[in-house]
C-alpha positions in Angstrom: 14.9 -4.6 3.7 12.9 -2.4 1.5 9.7 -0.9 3.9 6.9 -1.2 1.0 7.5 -4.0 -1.7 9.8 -1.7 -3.7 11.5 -4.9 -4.9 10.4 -8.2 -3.4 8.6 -8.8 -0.7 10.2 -10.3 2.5 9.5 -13.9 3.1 7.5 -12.6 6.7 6.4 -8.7 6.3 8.6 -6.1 9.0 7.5 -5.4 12.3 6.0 -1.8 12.4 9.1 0.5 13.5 7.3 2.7 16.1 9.3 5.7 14.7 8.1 5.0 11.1 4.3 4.5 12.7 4.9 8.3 13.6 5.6 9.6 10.4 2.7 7.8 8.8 0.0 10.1 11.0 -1.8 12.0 8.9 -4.0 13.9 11.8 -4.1 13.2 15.3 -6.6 14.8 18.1 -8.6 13.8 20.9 -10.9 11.9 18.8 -9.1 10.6 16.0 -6.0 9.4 14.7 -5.7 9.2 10.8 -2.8 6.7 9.1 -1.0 6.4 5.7 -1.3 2.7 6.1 1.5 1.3 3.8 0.7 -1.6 1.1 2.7 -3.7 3.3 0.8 -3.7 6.8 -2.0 -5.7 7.7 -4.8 -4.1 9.6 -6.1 -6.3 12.2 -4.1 -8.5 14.4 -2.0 -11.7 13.4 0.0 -14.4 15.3 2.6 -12.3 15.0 2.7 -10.2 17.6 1.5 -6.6 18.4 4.0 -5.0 16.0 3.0 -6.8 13.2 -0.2 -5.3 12.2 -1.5 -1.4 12.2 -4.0 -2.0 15.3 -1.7 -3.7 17.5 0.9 -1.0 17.0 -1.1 1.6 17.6 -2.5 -0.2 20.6 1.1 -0.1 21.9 2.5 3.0 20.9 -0.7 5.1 21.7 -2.3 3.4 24.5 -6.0 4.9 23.5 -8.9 4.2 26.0 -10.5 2.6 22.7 -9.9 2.0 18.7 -12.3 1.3 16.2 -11.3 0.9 12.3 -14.2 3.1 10.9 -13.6 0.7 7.6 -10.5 -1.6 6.9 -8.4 -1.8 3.8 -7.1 -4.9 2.6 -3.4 -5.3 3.5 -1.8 -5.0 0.0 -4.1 -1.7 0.0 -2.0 1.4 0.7 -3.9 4.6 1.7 -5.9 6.9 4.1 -7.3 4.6 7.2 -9.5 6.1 10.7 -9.4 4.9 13.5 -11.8 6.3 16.0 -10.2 6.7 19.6 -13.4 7.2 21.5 -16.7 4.7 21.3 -18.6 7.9 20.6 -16.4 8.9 17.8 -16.7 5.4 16.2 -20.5 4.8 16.9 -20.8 8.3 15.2 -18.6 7.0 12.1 -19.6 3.8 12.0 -23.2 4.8 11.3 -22.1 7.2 8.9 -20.4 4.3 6.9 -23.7 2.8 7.0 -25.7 5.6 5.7 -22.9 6.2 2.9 -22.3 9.5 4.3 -18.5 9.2 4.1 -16.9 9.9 0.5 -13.7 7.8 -0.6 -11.7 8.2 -3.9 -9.6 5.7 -4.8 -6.3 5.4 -7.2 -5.6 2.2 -9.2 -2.9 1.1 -11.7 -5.2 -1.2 -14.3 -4.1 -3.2 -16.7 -4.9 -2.0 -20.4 -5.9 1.3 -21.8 -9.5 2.5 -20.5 -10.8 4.8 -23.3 -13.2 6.0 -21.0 -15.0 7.0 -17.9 -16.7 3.7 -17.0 -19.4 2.7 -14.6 -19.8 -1.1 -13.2 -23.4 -1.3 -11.8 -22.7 -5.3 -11.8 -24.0 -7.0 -8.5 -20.8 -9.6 -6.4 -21.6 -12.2 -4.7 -19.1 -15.3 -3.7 -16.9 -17.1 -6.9 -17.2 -21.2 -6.4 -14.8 -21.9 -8.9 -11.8 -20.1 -7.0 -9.3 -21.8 -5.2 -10.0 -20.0 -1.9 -13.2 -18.4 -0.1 -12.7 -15.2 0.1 -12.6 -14.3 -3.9 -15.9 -13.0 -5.0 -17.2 -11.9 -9.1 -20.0 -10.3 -10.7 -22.5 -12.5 -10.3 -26.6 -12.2 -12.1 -29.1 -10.2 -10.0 -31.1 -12.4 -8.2 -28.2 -14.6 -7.6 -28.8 -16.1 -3.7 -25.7 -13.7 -1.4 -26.2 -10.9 -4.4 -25.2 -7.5 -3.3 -25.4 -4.9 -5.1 -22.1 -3.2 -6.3 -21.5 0.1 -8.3 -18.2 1.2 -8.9 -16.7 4.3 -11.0 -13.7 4.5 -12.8 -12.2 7.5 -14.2 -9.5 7.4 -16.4 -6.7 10.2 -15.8 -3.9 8.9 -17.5 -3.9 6.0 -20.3 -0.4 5.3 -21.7 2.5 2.4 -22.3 -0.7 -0.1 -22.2 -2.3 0.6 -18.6 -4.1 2.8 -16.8 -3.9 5.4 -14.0 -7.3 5.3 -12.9 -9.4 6.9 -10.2 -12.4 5.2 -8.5 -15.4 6.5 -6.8 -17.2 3.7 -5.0 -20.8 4.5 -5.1 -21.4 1.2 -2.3 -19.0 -0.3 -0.4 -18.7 -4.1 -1.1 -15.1 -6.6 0.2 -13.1 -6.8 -2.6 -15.4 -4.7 -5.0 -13.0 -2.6 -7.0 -10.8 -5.1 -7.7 -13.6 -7.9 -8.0 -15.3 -5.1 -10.9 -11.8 -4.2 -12.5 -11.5 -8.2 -13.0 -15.4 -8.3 -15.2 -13.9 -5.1 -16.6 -10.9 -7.2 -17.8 -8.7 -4.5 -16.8 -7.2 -5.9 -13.9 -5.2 -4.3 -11.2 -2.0 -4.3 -11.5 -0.2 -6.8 -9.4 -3.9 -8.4 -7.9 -2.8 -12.0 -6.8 -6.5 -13.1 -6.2 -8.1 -11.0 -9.1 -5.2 -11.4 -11.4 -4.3 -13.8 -13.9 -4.0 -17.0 -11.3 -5.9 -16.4 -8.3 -3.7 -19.2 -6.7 -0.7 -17.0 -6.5 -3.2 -15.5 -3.4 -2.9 -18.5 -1.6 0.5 -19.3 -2.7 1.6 -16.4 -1.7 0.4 -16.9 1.9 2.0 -20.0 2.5 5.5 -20.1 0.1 5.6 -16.4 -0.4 7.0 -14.3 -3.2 7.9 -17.8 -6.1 9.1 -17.4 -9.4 5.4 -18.0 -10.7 4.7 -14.6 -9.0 7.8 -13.3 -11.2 6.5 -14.7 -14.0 2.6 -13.7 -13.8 2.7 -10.6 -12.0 3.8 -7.3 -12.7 4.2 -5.6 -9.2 4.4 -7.3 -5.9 1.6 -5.7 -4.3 -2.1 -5.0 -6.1 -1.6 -1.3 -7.2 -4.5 -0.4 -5.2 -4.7 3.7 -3.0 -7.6 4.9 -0.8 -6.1 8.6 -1.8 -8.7 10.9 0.0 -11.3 10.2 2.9 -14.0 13.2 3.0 -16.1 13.3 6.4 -17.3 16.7 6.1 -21.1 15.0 5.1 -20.3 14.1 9.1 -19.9 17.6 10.2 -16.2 17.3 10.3 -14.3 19.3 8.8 -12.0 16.8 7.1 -10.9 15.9 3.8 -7.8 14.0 4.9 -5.6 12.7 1.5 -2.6 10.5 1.5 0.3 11.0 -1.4 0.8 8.8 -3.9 2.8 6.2 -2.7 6.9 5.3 -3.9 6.5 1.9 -5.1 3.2 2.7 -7.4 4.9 5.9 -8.0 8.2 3.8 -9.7 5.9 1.7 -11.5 4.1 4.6 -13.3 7.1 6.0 -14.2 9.2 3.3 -15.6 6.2 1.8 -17.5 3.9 4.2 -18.4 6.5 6.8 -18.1 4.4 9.0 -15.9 6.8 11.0 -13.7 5.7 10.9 -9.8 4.5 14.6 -9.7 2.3 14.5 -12.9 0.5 12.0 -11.0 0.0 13.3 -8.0 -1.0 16.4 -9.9 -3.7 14.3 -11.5 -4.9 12.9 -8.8 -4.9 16.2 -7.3 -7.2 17.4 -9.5 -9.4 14.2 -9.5 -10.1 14.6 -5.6 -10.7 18.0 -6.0 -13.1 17.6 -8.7 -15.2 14.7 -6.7 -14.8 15.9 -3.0 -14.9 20.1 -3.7 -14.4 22.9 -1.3 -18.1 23.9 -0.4 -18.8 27.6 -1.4 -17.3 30.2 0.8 -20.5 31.5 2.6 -21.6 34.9 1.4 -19.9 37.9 3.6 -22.8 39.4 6.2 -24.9 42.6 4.2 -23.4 45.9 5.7 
């Protein structure tokens, strides 16, 4: 059974192998523990038991005194994800969230050829005319449950009619770079809410993977990567990053023929251009 939705995915996701959780650390201390959460992995708990999503696992495998998700990520949503293990650590994070102190870069598959860097500055508020509650759409300011949204996207690749995209989120809003890359009519790739039906979301959830999801969808999970997580505006000295992942890796290569190291190269460069080194500080006068 493939791990991430290389293929199709399972009728019920896997249970978190507590070997595999280990590999997915991508910095552990007395304070933190970061995770390559994989595009397969709920966050929070389910029904399912303490294996089946990334905080019950961690509960059980770690045992910390406390965990905090400093921000959560969608489970189709691959990608760097903190969890505080201290109420000090998270009360410290949390607020930093709050203030926007925290910088996150994003990596997208959209559909259609961006020519150009784009900026959404479109408020979201709740979509009545979807089949479900959750879906939300640019909305007019003013509208009553408004917030205001403002999302960049940066094309780095264009080819084979899509886009490799990275995203700076200038707020932080549920569902907002997906809900914008939907008014932008370049969709995510694979997006069952924000996609071409946004019944295969709920279809999906109770029949799983059908042959309408074959028919209307292009990958079996939104194409969607929180690639780097910079808390150095915190005073930590982190930039943490997570690879690009296999499955969005495959897809890049057999349809936009985009080999998996020219885009991690490119992505690369985009995190290093929006979340620099600061400059060495000046050696002492002798």
């Amino acid at each position: 059974m493939p791990r991430a939705y290389d293929e199709l995915p399972p009728a019920a996701p896997p249970l978190v192998d507590p070997a595999e959780l280990r590999q997915w650390i991508l910095r552990e201390d007395n304070h933190l523990l970061v995770i390559d959460k994989p595009g397969w992995l709920v966050v929070h708990p389910s029904k399912n038991g303490p294996w089946s999503s990334l905080a019950g696992a961690v509960r059980e495998e770690f045992k910390p005194d406390a965990i905090r998700f400093i921000y959560r990520l969608d489970r189709e949503t691959s990608g760097v994800i903190i969890l505080a293990k201290t109420e000090a650590m998270g009360g410290r994070l949390g607020k930093a969230v709050l203030k926007r102190r925290i910088g996150k870069l994003y990596v997208t598959l959209l559909e259609g050829e961006l020519p150009g860097p784009v900026t959404v500055n479109q408020p979201l508020g709740p979509d009545p005319t979807a089949s479900v509650t959750v879906k939300s759409r640019v909305v007019p300011t003013g509208t009553p449950g408004a917030q205001e949204a403002e999302t960049v996207f940066h094309p780095l690749v264009v080819r084979g009619g899509f886009t490799l995209a990275g995203v700076e989120l200038i707020t932080g809003r549920k569902h907002q770079i997906r809900a914008h890359a939907e008014w932008l009519q370049h969709r995510v790739v694979g997006d069952k809410l924000y996609g071409p039906d946004s019944g295969l979301y709920l279809e999906f959830a109770t029949e799983g993977w059908t042959e309408r999801h074959s028919a209307l969808l292009l990958l079996t999970r939104q194409a969607l990567h929180c690639a780097a997580i910079d808390l150095r505006p915190t005073g930590l000295d982190y930039l943490l990053r997570a690879p690009w992942p296999k499955d969005l890796a495959k897809f890049g290569e057999r349809r936009m023929q985009l080999p998996a190291d020219e885009a991690q190269g490119l992505i690369d460069a985009f995190i290093a251009e929006k979340l620099p080194e600061p400059p060495a500080a000046p050696s002492p006068a002798s």
